[in-house]
C-alpha positions as CSV (number, residue, x, y, z in Angstrom):
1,X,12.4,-25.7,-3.2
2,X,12.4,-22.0,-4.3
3,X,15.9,-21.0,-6.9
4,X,16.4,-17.4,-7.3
5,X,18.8,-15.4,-9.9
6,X,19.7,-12.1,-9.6
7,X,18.6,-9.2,-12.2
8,X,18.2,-5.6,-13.3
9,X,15.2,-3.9,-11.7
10,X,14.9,-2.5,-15.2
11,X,13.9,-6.4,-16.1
12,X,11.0,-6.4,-13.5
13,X,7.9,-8.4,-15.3
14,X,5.0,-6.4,-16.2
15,X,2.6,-6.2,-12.6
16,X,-0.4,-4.5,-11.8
17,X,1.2,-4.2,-8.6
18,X,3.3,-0.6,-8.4
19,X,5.5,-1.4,-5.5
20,X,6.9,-4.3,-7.7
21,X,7.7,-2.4,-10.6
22,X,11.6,-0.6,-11.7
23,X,9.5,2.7,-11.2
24,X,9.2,1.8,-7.6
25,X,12.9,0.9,-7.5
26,X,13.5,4.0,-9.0
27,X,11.7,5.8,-6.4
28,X,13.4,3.9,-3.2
29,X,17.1,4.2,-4.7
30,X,16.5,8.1,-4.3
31,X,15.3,7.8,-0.4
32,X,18.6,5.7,0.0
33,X,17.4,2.0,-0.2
34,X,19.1,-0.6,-2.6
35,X,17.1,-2.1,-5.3
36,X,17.2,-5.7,-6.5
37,X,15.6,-8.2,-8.7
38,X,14.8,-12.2,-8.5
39,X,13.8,-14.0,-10.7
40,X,11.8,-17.1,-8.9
41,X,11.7,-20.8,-10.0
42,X,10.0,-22.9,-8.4
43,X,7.3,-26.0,-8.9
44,X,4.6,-23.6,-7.1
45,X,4.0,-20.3,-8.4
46,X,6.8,-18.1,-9.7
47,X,7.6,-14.8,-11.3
48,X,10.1,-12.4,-10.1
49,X,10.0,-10.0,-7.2
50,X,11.7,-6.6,-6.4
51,X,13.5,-6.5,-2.8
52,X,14.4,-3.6,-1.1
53,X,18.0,-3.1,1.1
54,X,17.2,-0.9,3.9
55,X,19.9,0.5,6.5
56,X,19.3,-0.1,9.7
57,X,21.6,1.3,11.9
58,X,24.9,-1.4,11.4
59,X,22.5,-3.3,10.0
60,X,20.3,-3.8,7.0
61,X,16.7,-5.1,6.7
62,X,15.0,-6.5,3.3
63,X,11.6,-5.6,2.5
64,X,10.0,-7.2,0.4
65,X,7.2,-4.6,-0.9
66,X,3.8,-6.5,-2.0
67,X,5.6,-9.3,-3.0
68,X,6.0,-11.8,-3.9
69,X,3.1,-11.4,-6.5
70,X,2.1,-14.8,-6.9
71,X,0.5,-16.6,-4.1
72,X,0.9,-20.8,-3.4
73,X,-2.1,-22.4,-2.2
74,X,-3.2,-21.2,1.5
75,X,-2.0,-23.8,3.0
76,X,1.5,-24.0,1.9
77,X,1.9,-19.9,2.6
78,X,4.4,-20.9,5.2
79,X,6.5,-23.4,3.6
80,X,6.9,-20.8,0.4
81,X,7.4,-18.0,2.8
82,X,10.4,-20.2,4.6
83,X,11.9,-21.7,1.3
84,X,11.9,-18.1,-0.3
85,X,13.7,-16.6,2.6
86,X,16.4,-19.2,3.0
87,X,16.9,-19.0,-1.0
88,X,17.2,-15.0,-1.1
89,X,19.2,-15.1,2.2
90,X,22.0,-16.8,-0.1
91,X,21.9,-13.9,-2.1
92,X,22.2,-11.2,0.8
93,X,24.6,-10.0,2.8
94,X,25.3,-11.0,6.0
95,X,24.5,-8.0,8.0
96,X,21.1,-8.1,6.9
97,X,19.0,-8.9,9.8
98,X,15.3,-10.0,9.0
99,X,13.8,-10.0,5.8
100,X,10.2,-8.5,5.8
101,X,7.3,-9.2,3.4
102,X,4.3,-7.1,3.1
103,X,2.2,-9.9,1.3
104,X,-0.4,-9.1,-1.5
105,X,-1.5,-12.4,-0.6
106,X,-5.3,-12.9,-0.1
107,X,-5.6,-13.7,4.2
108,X,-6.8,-17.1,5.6
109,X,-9.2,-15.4,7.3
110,X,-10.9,-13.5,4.1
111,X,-13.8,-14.9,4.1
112,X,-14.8,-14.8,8.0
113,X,-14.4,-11.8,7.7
114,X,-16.1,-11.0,4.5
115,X,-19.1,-12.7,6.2
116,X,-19.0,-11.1,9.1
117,X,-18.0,-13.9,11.3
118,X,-15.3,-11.7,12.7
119,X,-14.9,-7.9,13.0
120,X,-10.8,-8.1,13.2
121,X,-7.6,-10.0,12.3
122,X,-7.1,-12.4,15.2
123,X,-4.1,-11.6,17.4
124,X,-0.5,-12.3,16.2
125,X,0.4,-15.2,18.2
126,X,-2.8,-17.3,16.5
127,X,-1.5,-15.9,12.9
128,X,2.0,-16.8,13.5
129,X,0.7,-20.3,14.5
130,X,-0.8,-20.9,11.4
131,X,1.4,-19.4,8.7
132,X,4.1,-21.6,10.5
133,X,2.5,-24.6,10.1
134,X,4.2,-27.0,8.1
135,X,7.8,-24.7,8.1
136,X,10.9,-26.4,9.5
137,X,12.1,-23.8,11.5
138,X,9.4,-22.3,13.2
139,X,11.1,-18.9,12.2
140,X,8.1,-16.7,10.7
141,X,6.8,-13.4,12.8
142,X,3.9,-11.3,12.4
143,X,5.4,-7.8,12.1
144,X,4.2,-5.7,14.9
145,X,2.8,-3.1,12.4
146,X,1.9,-3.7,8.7
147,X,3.8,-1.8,6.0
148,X,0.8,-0.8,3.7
149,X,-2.1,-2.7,4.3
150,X,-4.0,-5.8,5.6
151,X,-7.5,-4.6,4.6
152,X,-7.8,-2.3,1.9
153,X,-11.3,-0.8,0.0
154,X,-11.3,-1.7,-3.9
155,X,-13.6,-0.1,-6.3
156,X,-14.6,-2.0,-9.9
157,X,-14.1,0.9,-12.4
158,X,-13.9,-1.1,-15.6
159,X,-17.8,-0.6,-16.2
160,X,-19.8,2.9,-17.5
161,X,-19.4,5.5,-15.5
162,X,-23.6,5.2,-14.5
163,X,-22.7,2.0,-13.4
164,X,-19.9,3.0,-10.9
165,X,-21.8,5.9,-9.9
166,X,-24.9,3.2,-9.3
167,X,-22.6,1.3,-7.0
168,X,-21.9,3.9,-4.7
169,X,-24.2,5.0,-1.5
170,X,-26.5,7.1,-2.3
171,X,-24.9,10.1,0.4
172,X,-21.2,9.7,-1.6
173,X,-23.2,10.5,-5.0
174,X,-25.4,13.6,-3.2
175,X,-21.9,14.9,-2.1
176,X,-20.1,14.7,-5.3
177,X,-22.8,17.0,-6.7
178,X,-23.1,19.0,-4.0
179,X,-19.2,19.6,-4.7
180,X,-19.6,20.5,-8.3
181,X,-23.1,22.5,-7.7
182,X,-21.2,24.6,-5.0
183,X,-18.5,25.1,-7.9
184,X,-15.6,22.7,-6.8
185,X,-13.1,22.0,-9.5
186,X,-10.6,19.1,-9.8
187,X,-7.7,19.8,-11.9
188,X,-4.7,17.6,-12.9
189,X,-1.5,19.4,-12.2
190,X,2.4,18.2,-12.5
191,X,5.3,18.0,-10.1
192,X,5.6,22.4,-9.8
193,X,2.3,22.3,-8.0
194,X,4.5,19.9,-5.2
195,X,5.0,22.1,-2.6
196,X,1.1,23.8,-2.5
197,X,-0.1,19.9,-2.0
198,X,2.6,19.5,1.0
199,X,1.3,22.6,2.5
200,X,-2.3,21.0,2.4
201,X,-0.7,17.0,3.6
202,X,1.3,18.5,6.7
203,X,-2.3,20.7,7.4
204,X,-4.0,17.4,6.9
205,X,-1.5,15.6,9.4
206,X,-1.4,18.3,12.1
207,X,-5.4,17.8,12.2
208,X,-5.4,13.6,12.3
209,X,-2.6,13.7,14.6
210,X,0.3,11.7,12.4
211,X,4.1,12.8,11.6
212,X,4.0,14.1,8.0
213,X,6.5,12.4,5.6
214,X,9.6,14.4,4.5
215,X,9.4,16.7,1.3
216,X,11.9,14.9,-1.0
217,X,9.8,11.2,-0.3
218,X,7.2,13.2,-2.8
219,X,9.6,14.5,-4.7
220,X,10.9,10.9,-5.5
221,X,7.5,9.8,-6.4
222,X,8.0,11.8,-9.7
223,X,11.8,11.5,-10.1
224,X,11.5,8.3,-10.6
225,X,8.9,8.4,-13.9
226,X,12.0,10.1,-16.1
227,X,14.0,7.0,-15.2
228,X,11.9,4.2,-15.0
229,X,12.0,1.5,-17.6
230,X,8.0,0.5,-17.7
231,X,4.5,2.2,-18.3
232,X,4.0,3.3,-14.0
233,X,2.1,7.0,-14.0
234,X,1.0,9.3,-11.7
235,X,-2.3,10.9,-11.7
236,X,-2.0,14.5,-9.3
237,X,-5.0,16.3,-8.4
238,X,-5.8,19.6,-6.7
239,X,-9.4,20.2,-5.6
240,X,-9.9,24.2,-5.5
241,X,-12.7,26.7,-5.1
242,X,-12.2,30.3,-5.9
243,X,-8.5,31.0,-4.5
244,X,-8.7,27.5,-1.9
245,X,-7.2,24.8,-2.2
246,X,-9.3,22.1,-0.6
247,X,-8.1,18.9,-1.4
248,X,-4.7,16.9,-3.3
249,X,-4.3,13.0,-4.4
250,X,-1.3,11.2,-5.6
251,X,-2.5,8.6,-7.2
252,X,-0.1,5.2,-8.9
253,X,-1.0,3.3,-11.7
254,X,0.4,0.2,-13.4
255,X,-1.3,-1.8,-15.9
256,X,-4.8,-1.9,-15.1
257,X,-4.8,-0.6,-11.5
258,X,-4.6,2.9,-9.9
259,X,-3.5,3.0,-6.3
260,X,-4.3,6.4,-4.4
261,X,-1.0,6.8,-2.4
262,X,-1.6,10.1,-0.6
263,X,-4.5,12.7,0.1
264,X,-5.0,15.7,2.0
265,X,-7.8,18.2,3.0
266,X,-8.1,21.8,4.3
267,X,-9.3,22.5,7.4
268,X,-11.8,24.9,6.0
269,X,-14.7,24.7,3.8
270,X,-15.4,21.3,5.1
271,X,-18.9,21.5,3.8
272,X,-18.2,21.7,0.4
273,X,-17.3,17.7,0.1
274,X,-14.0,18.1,-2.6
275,X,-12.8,15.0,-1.4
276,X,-15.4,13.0,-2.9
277,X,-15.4,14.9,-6.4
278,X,-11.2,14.6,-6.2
279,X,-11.8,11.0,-6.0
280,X,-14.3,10.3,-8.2
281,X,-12.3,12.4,-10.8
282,X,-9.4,10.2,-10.0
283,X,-11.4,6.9,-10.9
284,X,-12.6,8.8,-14.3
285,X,-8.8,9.8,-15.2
286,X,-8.0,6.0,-13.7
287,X,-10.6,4.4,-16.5
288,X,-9.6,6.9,-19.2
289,X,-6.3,5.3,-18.8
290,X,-7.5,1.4,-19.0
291,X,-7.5,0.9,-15.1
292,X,-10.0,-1.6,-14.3
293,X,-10.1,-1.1,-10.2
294,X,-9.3,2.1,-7.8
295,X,-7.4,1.0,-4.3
296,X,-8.5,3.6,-2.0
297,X,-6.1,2.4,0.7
298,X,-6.8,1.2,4.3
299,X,-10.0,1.2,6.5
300,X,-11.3,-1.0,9.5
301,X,-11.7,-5.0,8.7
302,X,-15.5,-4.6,9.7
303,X,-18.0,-2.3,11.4
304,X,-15.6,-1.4,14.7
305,X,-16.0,1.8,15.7
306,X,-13.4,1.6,17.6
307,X,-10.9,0.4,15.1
308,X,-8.7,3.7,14.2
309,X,-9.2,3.2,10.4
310,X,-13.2,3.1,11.5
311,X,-13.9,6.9,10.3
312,X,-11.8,5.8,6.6
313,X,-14.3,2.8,6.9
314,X,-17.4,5.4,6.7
315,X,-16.0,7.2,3.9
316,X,-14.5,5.0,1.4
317,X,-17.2,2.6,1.8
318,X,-19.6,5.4,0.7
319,X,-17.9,4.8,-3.2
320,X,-18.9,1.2,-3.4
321,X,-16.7,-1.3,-4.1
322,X,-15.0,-4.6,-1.8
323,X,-12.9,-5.1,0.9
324,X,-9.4,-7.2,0.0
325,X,-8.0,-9.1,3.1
326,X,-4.2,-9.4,2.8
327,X,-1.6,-11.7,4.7
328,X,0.2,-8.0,5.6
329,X,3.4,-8.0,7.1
330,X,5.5,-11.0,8.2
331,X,9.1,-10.6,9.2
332,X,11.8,-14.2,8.7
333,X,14.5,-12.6,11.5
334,X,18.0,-14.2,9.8
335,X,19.9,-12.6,12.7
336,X,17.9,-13.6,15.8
337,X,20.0,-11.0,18.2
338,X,19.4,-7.8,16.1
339,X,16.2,-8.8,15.3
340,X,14.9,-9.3,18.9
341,X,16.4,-6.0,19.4
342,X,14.6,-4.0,16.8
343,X,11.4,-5.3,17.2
344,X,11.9,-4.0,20.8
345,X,12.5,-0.9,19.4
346,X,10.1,-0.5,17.3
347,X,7.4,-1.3,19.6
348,X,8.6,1.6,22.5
349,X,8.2,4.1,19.5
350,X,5.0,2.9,18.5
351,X,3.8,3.3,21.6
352,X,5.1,6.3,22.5
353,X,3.6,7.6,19.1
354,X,0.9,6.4,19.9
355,X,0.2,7.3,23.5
């Protein structure tokens, strides 16, 4: 069984996870989601956990951002997963439709793929078989997209600088001093220096073919700092030579972890690598503040060139580091009518995006 009681966000435990922290409550209450806070008891793992109240047309969804933090054994991932959901719906209104869960959770299938028994996650019906094994209900979906990432690149930075520098291939470190040599220089700048890095992210979408994010979902990301309760940061960086601008990172950090949220690139002077000097400066200002690891964000699950994340593969593999395998996103549909109609939805606009 799985007993929640209600909170302040403001009383969110200490995490190394940012999107379970009152700084990342305070940052979704200003792009018009409703923050709350559980505390979990339980006889498996507990904590607490931040949930998010999302409109959705008449409706609302829960999302439950990289939580909850503590995993139960592999096996019983399910059985939490259906006993958590039943618990907070008790706690949630009734036109909340689904509740979805972008786990932190380590994936069964980590260390296939780790070993290179398999290139990919297997297909959703075969995941939603297993993580519903044991449940009562039978009532656990694989969400047809995941919210951050299943497979994500991780870099050790708790160790000297030589040794993280050591751990990288040797092309990543010939381009990071090919950056400085050709007189790149990385610069930590504050919130006024906004719009020049949104300039460079919509360049940066128009050339990889996504839909940039709206203006004020930056501007949240340090809004919220004034009014959070707990240590979160933000490290921003701007990559310039002469009068260019050439790259920008947003980068998170709570407790010992940095999380590199957003990047962009110009389109011109390609050749000079800032990239990879912007992120190694972001794992130096990372360590100066007590970070141990550097999330890089998502790539491929193996060598698949034809995975679309293959090309972020390439790259962020070049700074060393490990691959974490997550559960992802999982979705416990409370009303079965709206749910089967949004997930309807929402796979028409994928595809169309994506076509």
């Amino acid at each position: 069984m799985v007993d929640l009681s209600s909170k302040t966000t403001a009383a969110l435990l200490p995490t190394d996870i940012l999107f379970q922290t009152p700084y990342w409550a305070q940052v979704k209450s200003r792009l018009g989601l409703r923050p709350r806070a559980f505390d979990i008891a339980t006889g498996g793992p507990g904590g607490d956990v931040l949930v998010l109240l999302k409109p959705l047309g008449d409706k609302t969804v829960a999302i439950v951002p990289q939580g909850p933090e503590h995993a139960p054994e592999q096996e019983e991932y399910g059985t939490f997963i259906e006993n958590f959901s039943l618990a907070l719906a008790r706690h949630l209104d009734p036109d909340v439709a689904f509740i979805r869960y972008d786990l932190p959770w380590t994936s069964p299938y980590s260390e296939e793929l780790q070993e290179g028994g398999r290139t990919a996650f297997p297909e959703a019906r075969v995941r939603e078989m297993r993580m519903n094994m044991g449940t009562r209900h039978w009532n656990i979906r694989k969400s047809f997209e995941d919210l951050t990432v299943a497979s994500s690149l991780v870099v050790d930075i708790g160790g000297s600088e030589d040794a993280i520098l050591e751990g990288m291939k040797p092309k990543t470190r010939y381009n990071i001093g090919l950056a400085q040599r050709k007189g790149v220089t990385v610069q930590t700048v504050g919130r006024e220096n906004l719009p020049e890095f949104y300039t460079l992210y919509c360049q940066t979408a128009r050339r990889n073919g996504f839909k940039p994010g709206p203006f004020n979902h930056f501007s949240a990301l340090f809004q919220g700092l004034a009014a959070s309760s707990d240590h979160s940061e933000l490290v921003f960086l701007l990559a310039r030579h002469g009068q260019d601008t050439l790259a920008g990172a947003i980068v998170g950090i709570s407790g010992k972890a940095a999380n590199f949220l957003y990047g962009a690139s110009a389109n011109t002077k390609r050749n000079l690598m800032a990239p990879s000097l912007m992120h190694w400066t972001a794992m130096r200002r990372a360590r100066e503040r007590g970070c141990t690891t550097y999330e890089m964000g998502a790539v491929s699950p193996g060598v698949d060139p034809s995975h679309p994340f293959y090309g972020l593969y390439r790259f962020k593999t070049g700074f060393g580091g490990r691959i974490e395998y997550r559960c992802g996103s999982w979705d416990f549909p409370l009303d079965q009518d709206a749910y089967r109609e949004f997930s309807n939805a929402e796979r028409l606009y994928r595809s169309g995006r994506d076509a």
